[in-house]
N, C-alpha and C positions, 0 to 999 in steps of 0.2 A: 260145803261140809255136810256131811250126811248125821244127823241125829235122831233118823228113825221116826217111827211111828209112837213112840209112848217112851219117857223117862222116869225114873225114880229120881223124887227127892230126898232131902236128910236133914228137914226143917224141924223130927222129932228122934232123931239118930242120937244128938248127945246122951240119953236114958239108957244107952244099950252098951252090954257087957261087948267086948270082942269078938268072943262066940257067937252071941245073937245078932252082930251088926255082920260078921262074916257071912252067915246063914241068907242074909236079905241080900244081899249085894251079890253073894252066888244065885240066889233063886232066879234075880233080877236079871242079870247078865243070859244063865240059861235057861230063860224066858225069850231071849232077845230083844231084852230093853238093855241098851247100850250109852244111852247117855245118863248121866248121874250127875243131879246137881247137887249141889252145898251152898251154902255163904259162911263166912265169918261169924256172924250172929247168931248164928244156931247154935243153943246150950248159954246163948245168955240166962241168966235169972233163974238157971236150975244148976246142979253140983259141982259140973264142969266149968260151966261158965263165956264167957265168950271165948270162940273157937274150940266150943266141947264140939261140936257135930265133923269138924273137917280134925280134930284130933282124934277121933273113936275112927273115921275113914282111915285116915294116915295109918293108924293101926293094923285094920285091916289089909291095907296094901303093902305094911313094914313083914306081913306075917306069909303072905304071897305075892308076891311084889306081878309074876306073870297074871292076875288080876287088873293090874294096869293097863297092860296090852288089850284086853277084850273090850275099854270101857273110854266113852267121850267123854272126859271131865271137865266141870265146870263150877265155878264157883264165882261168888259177887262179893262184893265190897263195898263203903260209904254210909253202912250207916253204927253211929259212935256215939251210945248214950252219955253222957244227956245233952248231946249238943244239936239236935241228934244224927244230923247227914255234915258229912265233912266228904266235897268232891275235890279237894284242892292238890296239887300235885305231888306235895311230898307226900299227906297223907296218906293218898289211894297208893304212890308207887311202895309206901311203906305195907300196908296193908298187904298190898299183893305179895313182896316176898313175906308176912309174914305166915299167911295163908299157905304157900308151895313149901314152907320148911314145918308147919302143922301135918301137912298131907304127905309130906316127904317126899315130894316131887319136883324135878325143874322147869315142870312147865306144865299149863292147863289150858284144854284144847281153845276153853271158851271163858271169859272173864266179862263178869254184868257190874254196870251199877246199879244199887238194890234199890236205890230209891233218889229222885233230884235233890240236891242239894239247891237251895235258892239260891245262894248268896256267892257261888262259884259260875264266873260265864263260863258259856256253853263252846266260847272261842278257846280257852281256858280246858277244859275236859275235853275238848276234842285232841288235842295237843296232847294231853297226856294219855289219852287212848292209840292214837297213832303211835307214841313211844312205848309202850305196853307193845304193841304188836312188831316194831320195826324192834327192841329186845329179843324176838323170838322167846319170850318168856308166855308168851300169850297168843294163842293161834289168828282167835279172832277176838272182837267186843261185840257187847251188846246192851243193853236197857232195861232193866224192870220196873214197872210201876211208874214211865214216863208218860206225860199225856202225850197226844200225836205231834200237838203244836211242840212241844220242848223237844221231841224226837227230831221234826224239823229242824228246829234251828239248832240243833249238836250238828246234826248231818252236812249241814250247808257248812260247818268247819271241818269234817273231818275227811282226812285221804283214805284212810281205811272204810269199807262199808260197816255201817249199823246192822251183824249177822240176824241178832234175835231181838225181841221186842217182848217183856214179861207181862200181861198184865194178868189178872182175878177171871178166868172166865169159864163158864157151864154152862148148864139147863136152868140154875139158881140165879146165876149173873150173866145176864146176856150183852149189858153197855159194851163191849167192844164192837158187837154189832153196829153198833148204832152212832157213836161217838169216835168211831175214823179209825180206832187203831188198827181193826184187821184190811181194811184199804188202805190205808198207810203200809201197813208190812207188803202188800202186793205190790204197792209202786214202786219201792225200794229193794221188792226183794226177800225180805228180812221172813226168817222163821219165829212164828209163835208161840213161845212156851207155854200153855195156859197152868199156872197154877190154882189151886184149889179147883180141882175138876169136878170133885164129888159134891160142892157145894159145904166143905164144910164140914161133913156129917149129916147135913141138916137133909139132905136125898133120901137118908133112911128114917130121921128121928121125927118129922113134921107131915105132916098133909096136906098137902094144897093143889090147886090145879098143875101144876107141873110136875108132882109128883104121883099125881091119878094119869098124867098122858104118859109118864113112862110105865107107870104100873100096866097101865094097859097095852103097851105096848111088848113088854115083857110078855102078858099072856098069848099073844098072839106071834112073837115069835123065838121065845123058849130062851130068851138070853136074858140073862141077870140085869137090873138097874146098874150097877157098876159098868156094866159093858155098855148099855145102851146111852148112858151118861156121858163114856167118854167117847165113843163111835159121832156121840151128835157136836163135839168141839171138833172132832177130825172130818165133821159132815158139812163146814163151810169151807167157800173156794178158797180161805187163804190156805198158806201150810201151818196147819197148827198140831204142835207135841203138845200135848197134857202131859202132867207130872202128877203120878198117884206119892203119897206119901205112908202109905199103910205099914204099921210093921208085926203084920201078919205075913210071914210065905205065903199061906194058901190064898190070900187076898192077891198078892203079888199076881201068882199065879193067876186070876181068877181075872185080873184086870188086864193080864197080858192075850187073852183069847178076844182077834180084834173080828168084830162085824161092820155091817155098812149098815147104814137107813139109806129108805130111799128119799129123794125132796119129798114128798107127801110126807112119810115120817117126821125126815128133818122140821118140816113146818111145820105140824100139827104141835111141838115142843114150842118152838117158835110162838104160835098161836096160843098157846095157855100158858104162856109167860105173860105175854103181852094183853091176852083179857077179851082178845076182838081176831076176828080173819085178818088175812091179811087182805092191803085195799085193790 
């Protein structure tokens, strides 16, 4: 499945009128960011509420429905305050149609769980993700916020492959580096969604060594911190999509114009993360 170089999420979508949520998701689309994620959860704890963010999309797709067609959708499931991750089978299959009748759709290209659930085996959610996908309700699965080791042992149950693999990663957060999960996605396969790309906010709002190497790296070659931020998550071997979440267009826009580092680049981020050269 092809998900492109860079995604939009909709982890702060629930806040936005229809008009402004149309506005982003066309910006988005003709930018050619093509995949668009959601979960369930989004618009918790603000007016909407849970499944405000895939009901304001729903919207939007009920008002031009040929938006559908241009767009990879995807959405996650599993986690249900205050208990707070439920992977169990009725739940997540409940879940899932209630999601597709939010979004007003029969099917979503890619369906994650957002978070493990402890106390659900991994024999157990493999079974119910193979039937999520043998439904044709669900193209593929995938994982967010799983460590490598729990990624293994779903995988070693499941007949379907583990497409995507979500975890937190940037210039700000480097531990996938380090802690297996983007070697994990290689051995398997699996695409990288990295969420929070920009750090956050914290890329523009704080100062520190990672933020002087991309600043410097900006002067030298004329491309925004937002781009240089997210070119350096697309600048390791595995395949990894970043997901901007900004609901700004001209942000959109601004994060859709992609560049490369080179390894010297890519390292020197690397290098003033980590405090020392490398050995």
């Amino acid at each position: 499945m092809d998900f492109g170089t860079l995604a939009y999420g909709c982890w702060r979508f629930a806040g936005n009128s229809t008009p402004e949520a149309d506005r982003l998701i066309r910006t988005a689309l003709d930018a050619g960011i093509t995949l668009i994620d959601t979960a369930d959860i989004y618009g918790f704890g603000e007016a909407r509420g849970f499944g405000g963010a895939e009901v304001v999309l729903g919207e939007v797709l009920a008002a031009d429905p040929s938006l559908r067609e241009r767009m990879v959708l995807t959405t996650k499931g599993g986690i249900i305050p205050p208990r707070p991750y439920d992977s169990s089978r009725d739940y997540l299959m409940g879940a899932l149609e209630a999601s597709l009748s939010r979004l007003g759709v029969d099917h979503v290209e890619l369906y994650q769980i957002h978070r493990p659930d402890l106390t659900t085996p991994m024999r157990d959610l493999a079974q119910t993700l193979d039937a999520m996908v043998s439904s044709g309700r669900v193209g593929a699965v995938g994982v967010s916020n799983f460590t490598p080791a729990q990624v293994s042992a779903l995988a070693a149950h499941m007949s379907a492959p583990i497409t995507t693999l979500q975890p937190e990663f940037s210039v700000l957060h480097q531990d996938p580096i380090t802690d297996g999960t983007l070697d994990l996605a290689q051995e398997i396969g699996a695409t990288v969604l990295a969420w929070s790309p920009l750090g956050g906010g914290r890329l523009f709002t704080q100062d520190g060594p990672v933020q002087r190497a991309v600043a410097k790296l900006g002067r030298e070659t004329g491309y925004s911190a937002t781009q240089i931020a997210l070119a350096f998550t697309r600048g390791h071997g595995a395949d990894v999509v970043p997901i901007i979440g900004t609901q700004t267009p001209e942000r959109v826009e601004e994060a859709a114009v992609e560049m490369a580092l080179t390894a010297r680049q890519f390292y020197d981020i690397v290098e003033a993360y980590r405090g020392e050269a490398m050995p």
